[in-house]
mmCIF file of the N, C-alpha and C atoms, coordinates in Angstrom:
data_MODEL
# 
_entry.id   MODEL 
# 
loop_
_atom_site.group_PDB 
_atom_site.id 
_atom_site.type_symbol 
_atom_site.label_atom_id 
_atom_site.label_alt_id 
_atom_site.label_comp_id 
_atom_site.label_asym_id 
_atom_site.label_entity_id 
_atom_site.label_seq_id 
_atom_site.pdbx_PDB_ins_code 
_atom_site.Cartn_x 
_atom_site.Cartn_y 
_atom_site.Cartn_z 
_atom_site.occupancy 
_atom_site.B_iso_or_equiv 
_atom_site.pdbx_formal_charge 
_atom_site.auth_seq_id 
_atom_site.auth_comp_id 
_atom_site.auth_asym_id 
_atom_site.auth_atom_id 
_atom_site.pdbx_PDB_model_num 
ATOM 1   N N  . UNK A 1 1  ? -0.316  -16.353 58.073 1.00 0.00 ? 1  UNK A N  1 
ATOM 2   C CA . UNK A 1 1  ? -0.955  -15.887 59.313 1.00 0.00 ? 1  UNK A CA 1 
ATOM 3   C C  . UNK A 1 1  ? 0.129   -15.405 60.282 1.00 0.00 ? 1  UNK A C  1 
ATOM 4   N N  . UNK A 1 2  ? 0.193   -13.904 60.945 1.00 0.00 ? 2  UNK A N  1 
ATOM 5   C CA . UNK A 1 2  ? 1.151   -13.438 61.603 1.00 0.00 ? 2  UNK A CA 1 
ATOM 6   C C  . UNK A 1 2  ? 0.528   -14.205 62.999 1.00 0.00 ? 2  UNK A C  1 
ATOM 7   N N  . UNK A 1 3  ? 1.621   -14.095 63.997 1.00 0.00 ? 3  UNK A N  1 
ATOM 8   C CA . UNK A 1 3  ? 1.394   -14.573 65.219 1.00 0.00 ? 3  UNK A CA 1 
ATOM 9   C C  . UNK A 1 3  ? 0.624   -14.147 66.080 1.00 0.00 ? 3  UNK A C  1 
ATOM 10  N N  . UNK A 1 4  ? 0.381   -12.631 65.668 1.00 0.00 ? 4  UNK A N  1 
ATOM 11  C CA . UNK A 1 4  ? -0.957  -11.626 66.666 1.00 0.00 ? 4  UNK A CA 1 
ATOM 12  C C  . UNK A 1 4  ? -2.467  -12.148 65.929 1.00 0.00 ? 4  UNK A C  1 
ATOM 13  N N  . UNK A 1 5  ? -2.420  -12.883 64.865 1.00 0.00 ? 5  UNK A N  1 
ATOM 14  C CA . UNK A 1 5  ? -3.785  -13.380 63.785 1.00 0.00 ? 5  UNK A CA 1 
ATOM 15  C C  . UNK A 1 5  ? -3.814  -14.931 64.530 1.00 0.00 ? 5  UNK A C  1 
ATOM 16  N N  . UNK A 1 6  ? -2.582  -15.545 64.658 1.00 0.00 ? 6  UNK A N  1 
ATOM 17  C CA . UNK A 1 6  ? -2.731  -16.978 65.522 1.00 0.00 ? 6  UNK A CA 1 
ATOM 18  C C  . UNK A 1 6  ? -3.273  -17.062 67.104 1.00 0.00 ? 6  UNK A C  1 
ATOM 19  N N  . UNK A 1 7  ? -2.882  -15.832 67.629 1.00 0.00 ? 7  UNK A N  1 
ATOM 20  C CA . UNK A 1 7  ? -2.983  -15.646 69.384 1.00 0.00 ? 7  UNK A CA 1 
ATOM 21  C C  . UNK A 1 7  ? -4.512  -15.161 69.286 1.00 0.00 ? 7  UNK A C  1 
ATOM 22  N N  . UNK A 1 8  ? -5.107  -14.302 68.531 1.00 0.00 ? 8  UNK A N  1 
ATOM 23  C CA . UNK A 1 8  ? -6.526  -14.235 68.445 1.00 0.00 ? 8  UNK A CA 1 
ATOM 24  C C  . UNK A 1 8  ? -7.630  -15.400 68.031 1.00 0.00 ? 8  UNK A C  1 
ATOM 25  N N  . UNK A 1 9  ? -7.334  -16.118 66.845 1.00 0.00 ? 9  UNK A N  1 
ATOM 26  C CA . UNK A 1 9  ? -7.850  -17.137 66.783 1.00 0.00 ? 9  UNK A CA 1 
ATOM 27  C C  . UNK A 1 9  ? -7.766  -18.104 67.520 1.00 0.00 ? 9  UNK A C  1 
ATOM 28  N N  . UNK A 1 10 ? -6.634  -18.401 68.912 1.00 0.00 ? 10 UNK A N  1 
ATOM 29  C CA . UNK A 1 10 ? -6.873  -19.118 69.818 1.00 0.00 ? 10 UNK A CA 1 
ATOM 30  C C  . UNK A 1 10 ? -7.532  -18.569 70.817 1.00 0.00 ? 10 UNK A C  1 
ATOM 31  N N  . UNK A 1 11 ? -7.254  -16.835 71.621 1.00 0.00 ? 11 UNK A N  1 
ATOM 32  C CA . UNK A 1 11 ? -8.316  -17.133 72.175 1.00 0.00 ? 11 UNK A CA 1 
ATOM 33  C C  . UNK A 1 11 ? -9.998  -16.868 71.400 1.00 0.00 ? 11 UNK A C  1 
ATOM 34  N N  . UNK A 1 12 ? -10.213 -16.689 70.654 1.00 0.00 ? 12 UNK A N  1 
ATOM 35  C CA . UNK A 1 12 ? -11.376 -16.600 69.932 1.00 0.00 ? 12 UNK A CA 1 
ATOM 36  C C  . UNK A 1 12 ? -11.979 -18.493 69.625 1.00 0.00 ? 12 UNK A C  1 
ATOM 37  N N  . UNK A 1 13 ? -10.852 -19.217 69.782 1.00 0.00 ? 13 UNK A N  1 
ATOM 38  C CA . UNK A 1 13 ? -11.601 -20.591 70.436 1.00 0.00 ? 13 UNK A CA 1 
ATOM 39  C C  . UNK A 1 13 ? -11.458 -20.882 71.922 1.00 0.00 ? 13 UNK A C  1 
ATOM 40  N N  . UNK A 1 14 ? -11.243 -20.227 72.682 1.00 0.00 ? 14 UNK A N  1 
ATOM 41  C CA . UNK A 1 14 ? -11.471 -20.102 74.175 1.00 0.00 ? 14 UNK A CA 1 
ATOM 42  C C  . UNK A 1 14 ? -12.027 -19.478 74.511 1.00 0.00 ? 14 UNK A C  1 
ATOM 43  N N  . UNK A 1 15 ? -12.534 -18.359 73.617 1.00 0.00 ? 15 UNK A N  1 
ATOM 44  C CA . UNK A 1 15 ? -14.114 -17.622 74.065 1.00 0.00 ? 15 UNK A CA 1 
ATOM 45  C C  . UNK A 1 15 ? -15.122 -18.501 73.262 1.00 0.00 ? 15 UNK A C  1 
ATOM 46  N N  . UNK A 1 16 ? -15.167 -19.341 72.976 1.00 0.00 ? 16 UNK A N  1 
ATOM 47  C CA . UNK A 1 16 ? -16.053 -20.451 72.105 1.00 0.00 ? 16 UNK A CA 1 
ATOM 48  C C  . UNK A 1 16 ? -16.287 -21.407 73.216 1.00 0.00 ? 16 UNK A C  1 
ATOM 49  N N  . UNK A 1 17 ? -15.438 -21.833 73.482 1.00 0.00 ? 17 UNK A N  1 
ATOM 50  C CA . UNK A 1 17 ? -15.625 -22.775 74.803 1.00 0.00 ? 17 UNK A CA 1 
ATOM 51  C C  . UNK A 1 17 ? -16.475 -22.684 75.537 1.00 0.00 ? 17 UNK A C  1 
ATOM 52  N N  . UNK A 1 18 ? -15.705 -21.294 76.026 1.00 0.00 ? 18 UNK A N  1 
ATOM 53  C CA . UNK A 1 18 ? -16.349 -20.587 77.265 1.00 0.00 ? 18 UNK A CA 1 
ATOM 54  C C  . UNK A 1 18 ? -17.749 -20.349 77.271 1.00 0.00 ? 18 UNK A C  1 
ATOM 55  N N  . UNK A 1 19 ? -17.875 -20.118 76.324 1.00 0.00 ? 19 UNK A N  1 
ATOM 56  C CA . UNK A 1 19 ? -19.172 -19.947 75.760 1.00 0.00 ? 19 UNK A CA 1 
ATOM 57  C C  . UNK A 1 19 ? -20.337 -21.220 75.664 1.00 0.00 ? 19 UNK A C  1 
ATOM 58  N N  . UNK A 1 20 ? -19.776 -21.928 75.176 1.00 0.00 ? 20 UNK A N  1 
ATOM 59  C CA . UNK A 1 20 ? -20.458 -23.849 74.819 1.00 0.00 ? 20 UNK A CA 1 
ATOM 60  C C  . UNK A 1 20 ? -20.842 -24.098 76.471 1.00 0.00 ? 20 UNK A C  1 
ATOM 61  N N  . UNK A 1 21 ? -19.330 -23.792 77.440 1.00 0.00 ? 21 UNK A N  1 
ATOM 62  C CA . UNK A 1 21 ? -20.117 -24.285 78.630 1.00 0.00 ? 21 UNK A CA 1 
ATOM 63  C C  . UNK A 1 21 ? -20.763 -23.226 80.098 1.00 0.00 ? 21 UNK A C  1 
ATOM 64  N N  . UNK A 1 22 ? -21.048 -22.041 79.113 1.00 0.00 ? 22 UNK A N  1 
ATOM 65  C CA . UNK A 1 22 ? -21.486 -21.019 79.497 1.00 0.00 ? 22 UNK A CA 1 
ATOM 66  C C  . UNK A 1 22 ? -21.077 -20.115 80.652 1.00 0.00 ? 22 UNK A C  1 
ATOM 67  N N  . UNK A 1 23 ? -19.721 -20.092 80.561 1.00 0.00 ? 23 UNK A N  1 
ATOM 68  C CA . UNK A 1 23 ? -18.897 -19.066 81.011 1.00 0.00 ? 23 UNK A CA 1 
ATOM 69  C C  . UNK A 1 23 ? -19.129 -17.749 81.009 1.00 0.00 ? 23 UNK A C  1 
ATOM 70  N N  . UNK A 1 24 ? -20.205 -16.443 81.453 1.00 0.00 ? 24 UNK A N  1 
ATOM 71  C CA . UNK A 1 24 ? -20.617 -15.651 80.952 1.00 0.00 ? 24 UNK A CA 1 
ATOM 72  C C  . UNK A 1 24 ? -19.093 -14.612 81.372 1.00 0.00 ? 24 UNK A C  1 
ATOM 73  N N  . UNK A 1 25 ? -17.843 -14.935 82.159 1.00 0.00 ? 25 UNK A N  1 
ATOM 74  C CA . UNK A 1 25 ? -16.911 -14.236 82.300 1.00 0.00 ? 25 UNK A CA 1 
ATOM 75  C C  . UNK A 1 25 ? -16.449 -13.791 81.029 1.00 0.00 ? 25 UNK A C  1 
ATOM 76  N N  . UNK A 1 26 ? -16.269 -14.503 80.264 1.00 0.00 ? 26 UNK A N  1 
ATOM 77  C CA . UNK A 1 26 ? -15.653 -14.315 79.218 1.00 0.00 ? 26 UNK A CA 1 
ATOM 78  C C  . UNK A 1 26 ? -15.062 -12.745 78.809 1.00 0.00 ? 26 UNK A C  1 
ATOM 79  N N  . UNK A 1 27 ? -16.284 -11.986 78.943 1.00 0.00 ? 27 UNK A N  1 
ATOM 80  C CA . UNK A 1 27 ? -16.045 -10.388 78.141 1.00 0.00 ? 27 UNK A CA 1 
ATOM 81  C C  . UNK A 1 27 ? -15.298 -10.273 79.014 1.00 0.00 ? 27 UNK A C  1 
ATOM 82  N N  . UNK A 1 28 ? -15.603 -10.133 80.113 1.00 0.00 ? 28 UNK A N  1 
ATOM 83  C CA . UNK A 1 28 ? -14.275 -9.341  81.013 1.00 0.00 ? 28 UNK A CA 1 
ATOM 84  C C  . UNK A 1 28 ? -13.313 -9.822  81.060 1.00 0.00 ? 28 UNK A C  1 
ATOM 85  N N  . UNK A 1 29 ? -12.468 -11.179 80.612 1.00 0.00 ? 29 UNK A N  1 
ATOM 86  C CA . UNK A 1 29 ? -11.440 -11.284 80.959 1.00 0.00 ? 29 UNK A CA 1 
ATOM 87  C C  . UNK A 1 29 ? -11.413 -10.971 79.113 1.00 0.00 ? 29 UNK A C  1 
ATOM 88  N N  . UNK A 1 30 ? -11.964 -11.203 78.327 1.00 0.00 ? 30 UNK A N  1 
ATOM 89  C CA . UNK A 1 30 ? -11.180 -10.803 76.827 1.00 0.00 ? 30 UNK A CA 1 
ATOM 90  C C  . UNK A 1 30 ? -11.258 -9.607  76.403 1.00 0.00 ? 30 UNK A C  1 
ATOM 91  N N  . UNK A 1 31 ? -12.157 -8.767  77.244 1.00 0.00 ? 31 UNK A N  1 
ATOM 92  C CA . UNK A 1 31 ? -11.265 -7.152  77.103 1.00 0.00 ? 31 UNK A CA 1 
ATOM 93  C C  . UNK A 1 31 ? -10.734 -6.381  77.465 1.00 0.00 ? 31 UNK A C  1 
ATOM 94  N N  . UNK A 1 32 ? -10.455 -7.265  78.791 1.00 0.00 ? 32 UNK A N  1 
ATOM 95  C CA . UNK A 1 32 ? -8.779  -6.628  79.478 1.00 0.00 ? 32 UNK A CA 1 
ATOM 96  C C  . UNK A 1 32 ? -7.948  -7.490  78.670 1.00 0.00 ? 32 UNK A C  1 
ATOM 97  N N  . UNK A 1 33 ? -7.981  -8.459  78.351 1.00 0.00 ? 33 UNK A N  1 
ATOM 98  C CA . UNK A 1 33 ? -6.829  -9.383  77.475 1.00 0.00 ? 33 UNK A CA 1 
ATOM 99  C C  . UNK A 1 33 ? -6.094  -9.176  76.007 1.00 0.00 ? 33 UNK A C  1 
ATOM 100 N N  . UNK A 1 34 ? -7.428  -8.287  75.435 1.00 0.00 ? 34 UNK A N  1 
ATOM 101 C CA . UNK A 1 34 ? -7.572  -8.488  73.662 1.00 0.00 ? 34 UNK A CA 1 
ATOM 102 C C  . UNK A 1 34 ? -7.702  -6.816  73.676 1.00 0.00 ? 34 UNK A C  1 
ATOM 103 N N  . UNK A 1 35 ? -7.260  -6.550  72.394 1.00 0.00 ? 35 UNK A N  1 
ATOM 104 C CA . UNK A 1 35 ? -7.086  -5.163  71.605 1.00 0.00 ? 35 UNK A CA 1 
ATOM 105 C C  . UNK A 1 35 ? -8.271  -5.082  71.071 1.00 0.00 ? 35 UNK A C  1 
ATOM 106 N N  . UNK A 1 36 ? -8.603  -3.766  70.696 1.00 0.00 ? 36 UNK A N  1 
ATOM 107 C CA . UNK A 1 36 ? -9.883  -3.691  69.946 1.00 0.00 ? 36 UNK A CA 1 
ATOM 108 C C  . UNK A 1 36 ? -10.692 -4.255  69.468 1.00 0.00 ? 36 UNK A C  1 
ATOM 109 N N  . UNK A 1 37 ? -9.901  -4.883  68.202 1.00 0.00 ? 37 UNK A N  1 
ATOM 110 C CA . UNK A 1 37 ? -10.334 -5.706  67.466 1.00 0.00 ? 37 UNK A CA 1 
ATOM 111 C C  . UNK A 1 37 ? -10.674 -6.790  67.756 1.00 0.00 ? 37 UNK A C  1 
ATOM 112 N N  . UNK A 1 38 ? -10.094 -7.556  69.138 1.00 0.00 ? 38 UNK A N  1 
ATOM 113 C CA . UNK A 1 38 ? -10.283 -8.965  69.448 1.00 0.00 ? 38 UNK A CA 1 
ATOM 114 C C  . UNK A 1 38 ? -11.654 -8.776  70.407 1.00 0.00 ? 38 UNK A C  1 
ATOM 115 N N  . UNK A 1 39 ? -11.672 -7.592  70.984 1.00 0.00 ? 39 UNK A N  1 
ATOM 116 C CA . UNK A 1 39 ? -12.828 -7.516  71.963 1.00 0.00 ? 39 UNK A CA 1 
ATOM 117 C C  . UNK A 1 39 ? -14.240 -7.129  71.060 1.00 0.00 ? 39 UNK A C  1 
ATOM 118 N N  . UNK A 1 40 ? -13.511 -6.535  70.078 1.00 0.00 ? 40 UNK A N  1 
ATOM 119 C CA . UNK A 1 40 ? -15.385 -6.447  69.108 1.00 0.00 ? 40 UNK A CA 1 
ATOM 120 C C  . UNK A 1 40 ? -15.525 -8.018  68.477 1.00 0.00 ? 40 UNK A C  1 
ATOM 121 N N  . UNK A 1 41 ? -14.738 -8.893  68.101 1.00 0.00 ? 41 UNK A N  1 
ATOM 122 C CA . UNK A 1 41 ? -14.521 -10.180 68.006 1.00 0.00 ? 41 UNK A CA 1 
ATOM 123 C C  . UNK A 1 41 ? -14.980 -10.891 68.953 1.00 0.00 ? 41 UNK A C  1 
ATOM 124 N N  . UNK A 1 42 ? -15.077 -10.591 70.331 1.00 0.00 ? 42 UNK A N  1 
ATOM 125 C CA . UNK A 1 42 ? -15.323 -11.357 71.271 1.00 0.00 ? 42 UNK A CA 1 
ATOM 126 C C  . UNK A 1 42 ? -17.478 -11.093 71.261 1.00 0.00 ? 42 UNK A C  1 
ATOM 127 N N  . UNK A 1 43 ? -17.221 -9.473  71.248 1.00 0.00 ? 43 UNK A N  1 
ATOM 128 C CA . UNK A 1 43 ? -19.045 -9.069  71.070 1.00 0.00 ? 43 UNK A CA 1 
ATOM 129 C C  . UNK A 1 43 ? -19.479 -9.757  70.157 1.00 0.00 ? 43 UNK A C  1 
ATOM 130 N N  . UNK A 1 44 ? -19.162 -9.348  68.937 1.00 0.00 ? 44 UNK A N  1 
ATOM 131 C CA . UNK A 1 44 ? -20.078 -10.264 67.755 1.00 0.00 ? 44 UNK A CA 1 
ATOM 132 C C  . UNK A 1 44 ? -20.210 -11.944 68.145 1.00 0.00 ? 44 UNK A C  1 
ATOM 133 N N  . UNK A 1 45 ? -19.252 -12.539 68.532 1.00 0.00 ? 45 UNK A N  1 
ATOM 134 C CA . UNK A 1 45 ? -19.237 -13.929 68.432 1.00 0.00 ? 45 UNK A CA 1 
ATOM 135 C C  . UNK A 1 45 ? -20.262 -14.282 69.863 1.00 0.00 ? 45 UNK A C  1 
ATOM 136 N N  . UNK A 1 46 ? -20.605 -13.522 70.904 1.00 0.00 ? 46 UNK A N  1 
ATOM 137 C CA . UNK A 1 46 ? -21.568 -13.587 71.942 1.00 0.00 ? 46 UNK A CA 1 
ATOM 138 C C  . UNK A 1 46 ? -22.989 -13.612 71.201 1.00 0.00 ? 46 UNK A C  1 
ATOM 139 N N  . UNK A 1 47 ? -22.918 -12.498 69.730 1.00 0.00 ? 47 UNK A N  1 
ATOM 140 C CA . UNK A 1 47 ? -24.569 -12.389 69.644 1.00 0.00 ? 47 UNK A CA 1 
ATOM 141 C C  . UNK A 1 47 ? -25.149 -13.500 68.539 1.00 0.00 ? 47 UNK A C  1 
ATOM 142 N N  . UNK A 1 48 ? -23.558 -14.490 67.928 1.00 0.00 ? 48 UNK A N  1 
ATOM 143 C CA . UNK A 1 48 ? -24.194 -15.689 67.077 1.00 0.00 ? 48 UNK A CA 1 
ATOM 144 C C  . UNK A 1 48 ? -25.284 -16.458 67.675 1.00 0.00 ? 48 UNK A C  1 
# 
């Protein structure tokens, strides 16, 4: 696992959190935060 695959999967459990205690900020701060990929990561994991 490269270190840009470790820094996503952490925050991708801090948009989990955020989420559990219903943080609806979340998108906006993880797609100014996260690259493409982490911000379509962040969408899908909103519509589980």
């Amino acid at each position: 696992m490269t270190n840009d695959e470790r820094e996503i999967q952490r925050k991708l459990r801090a948009l989990q959190y955020a989420e559990t205690v219903g943080d609806a900020s979340c998108h906006q701060e993880f797609t100014h935060a996260l690259d493409d990929d982490a911000s379509d990561l962040c969408t899908q994991t909103s519509k589980l």
